[in-house]
C-alpha positions in Angstrom: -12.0 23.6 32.4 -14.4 21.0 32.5 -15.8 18.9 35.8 -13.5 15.3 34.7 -10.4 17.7 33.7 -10.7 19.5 37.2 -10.7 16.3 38.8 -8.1 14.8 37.0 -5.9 17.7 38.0 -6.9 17.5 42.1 -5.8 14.1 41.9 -2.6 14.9 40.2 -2.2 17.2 43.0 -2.7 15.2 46.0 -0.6 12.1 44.5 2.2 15.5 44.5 1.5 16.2 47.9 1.8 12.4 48.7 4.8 11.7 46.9 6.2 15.0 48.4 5.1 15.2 51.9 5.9 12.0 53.5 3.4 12.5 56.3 0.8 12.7 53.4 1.5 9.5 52.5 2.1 8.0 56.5 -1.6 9.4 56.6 -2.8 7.7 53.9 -4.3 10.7 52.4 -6.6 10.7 49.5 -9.0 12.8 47.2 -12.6 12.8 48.7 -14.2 15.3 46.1 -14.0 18.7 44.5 -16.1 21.5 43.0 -15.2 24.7 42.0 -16.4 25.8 45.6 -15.0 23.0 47.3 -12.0 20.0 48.5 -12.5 16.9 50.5 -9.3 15.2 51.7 -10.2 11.8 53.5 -8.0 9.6 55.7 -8.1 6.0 57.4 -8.4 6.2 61.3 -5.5 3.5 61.6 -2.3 5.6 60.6 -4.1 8.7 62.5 -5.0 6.9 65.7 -4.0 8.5 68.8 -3.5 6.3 72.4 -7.4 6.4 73.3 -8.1 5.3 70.0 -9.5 8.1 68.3 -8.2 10.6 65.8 -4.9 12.2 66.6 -5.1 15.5 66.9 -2.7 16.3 65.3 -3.7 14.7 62.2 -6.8 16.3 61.9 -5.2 19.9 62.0 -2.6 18.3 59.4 -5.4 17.3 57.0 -7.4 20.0 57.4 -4.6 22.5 56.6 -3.5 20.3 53.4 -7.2 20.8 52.1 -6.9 24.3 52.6 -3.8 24.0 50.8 -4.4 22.3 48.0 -7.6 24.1 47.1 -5.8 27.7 46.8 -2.9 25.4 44.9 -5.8 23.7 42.6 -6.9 27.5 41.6 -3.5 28.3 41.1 -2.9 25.3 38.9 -6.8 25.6 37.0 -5.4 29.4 35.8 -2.0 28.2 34.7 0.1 30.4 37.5 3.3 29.4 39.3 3.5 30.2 42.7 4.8 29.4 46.2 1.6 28.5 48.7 2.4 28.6 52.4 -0.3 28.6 55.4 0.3 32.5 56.8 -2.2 31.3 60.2 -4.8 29.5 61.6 -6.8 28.7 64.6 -8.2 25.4 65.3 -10.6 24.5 67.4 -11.6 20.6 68.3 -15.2 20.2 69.3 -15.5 16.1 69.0 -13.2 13.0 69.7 -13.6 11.4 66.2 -13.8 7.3 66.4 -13.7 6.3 62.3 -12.3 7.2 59.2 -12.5 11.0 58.8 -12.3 13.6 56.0 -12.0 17.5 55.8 -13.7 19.2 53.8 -12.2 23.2 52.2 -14.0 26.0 50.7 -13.3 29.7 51.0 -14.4 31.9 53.7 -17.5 34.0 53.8 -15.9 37.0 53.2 -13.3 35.4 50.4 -13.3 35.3 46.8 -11.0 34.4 44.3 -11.6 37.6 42.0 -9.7 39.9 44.7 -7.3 37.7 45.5 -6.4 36.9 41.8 -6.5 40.5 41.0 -4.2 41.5 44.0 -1.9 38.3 43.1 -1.7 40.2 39.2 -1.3 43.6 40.8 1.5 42.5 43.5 2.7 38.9 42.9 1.1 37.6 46.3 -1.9 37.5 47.7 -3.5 36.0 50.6 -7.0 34.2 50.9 -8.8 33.2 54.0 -10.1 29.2 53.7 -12.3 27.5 56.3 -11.8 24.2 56.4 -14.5 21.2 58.1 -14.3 17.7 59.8 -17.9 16.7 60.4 -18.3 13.9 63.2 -21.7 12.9 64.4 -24.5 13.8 63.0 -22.9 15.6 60.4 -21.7 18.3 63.4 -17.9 19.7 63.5 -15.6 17.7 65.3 -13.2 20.1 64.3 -12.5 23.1 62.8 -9.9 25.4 61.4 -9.7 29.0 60.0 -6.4 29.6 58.2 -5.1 32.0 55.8 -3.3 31.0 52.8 0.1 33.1 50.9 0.3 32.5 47.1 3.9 34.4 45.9 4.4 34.1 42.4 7.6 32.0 41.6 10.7 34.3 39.8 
């Protein structure tokens, strides 16, 4: 699949996730970027403002686990197979109030990679895959962070 045809399909995805996930759109999410390593989800401080004025919370750990999401969906999708994706877990941890516009930024853990967890998704009809998933603030430093683990389950 080429670069423009990837891209095409991430942002067929996220305009699914916002016409499907109402706080998607409230947030105002948007395709940021992808690579085959990598998805950037970006949102406008505004709808994600909390009562000091910085990022909600609760926002962040929302967008960050929707780029998680949709970057085990977008392999899914990129290989032609139907399944279910649900977020099994995740820890997050918040190291910096965030005062602008923010985006996350998903790519597989260290010790992931799609060849085991498309084999074992062939072999058993689910599969799990660990994602580690970014919200730089200053300085290009974390402000947050999550570590989740994503369920694909083939549809019947």
């Amino acid at each position: 699949m080429s670069k423009t045809e990837a891209t095409l399909l991430a942002r067929q995805l996220i305009q699914f996730v916002r016409d499907e996930i109402p706080l998607a759109h409230a947030m105002g999410l948007e395709l940021a970027d992808c690579d085959e390593h990598s998805l950037t989800l970006r949102a406008p401080l505004a709808p994600n403002v909390n009562d000091k004025g910085c990022a909600f919370g609760g926002s962040l750990v929302s967008v960050m686990t929707l780029s998680g999401w949709a970057l085990v969906e977008l392999a899914l999708r990129k290989r032609g197979t139907d399944c279910d994706v649900f977020v099994a877990e995740s820890s997050v941890r918040y190291l910096a109030p965030l005062w602008d516009d923010f985006h996350s930024q998903a790519r597989l853990a260290e010790d992931a990679d799609w060849a085991t967890f498309f084999s074992t998704l062939d072999n058993r009809g689910r599969a799990r895959i660990a994602v580690d998933c970014v919200v730089p603030g200053e300085n290009g430093e974390p402000a947050c962070a999550l570590n989740a683990r994503f369920v694909a389950k083939r549809r019947a």
